[in-house]
C-alpha positions as CSV (number, residue, x, y, z in Angstrom):
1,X,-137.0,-167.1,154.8
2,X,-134.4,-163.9,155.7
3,X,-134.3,-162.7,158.7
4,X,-132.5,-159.0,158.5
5,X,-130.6,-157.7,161.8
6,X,-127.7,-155.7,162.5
7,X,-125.1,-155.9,164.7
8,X,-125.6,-154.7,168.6
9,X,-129.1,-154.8,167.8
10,X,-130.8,-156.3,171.2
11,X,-133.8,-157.5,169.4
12,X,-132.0,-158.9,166.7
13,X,-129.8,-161.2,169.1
14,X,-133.3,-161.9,171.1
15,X,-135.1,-163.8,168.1
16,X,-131.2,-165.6,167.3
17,X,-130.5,-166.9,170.7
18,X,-134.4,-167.9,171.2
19,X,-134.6,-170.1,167.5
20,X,-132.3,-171.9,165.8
21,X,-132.4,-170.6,162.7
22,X,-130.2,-172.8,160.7
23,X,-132.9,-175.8,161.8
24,X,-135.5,-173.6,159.9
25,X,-133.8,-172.9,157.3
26,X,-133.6,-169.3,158.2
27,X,-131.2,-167.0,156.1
28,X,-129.8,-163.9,158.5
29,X,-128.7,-161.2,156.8
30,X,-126.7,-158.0,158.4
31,X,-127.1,-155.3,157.4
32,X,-124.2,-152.8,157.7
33,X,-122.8,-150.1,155.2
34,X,-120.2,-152.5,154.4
35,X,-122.6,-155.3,152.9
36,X,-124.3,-153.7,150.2
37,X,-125.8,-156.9,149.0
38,X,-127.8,-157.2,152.4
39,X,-129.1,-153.4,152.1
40,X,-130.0,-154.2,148.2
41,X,-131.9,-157.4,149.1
42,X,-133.4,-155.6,151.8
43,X,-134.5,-152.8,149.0
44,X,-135.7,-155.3,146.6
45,X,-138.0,-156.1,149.2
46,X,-139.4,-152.4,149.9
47,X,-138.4,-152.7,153.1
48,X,-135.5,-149.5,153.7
49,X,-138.2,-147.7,155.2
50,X,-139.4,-149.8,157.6
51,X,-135.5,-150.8,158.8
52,X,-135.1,-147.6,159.3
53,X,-137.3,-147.8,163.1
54,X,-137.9,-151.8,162.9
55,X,-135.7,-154.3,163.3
56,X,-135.4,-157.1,162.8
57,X,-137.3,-158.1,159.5
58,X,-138.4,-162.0,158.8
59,X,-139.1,-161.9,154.9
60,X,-141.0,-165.3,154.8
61,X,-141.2,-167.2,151.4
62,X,-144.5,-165.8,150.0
63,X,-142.8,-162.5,150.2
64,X,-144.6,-161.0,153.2
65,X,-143.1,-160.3,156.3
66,X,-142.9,-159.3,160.1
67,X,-141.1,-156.8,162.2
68,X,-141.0,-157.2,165.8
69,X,-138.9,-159.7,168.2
70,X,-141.9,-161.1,169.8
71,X,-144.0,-161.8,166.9
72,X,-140.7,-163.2,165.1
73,X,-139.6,-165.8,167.8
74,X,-143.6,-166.8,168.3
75,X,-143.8,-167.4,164.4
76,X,-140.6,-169.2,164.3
77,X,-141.2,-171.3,167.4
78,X,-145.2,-172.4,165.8
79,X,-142.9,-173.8,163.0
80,X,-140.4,-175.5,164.6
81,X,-143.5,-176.6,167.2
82,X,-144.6,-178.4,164.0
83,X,-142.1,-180.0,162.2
């Protein structure tokens, strides 16, 4: 999984500080000008648009993915519930 952010992004720190990622197996990815392999990841994806006004983006491993803090640190806190 890839979770997108970028920095001073409220949200984005929100779902870091609630999960451990690294535990999950998590990948974070910034996204900033200077990381051009972040924003072309996040392309590859189809998912420009919808960084745009949403962040941050967990890409799970089937591809889909979910926008919103909330629904991030709930999904991510089921799987760590369950492992």
């Amino acid at each position: 999984m890839t979770l997108f952010t970028k920095e001073g992004c409220a949200k984005c720190q929100y779902v870091k500080k609630s999960v451990d990622l690294k535990k999950l197996g998590v990948r974070e990815e910034i996204l900033s000008p200077d990381n051009p392999d972040s924003l072309a990841h996040l392309a590859w994806h189809e998912l420009v648009s919808v960084a745009a006004t949403q962040l941050p983006i967990l890409v799970l491993d089937d591809n889909t993915s979910l926008t919103g803090a909330i629904r991030i640190t709930n999904f991510l806190t089921a799987i760590s519930d369950q492992r």
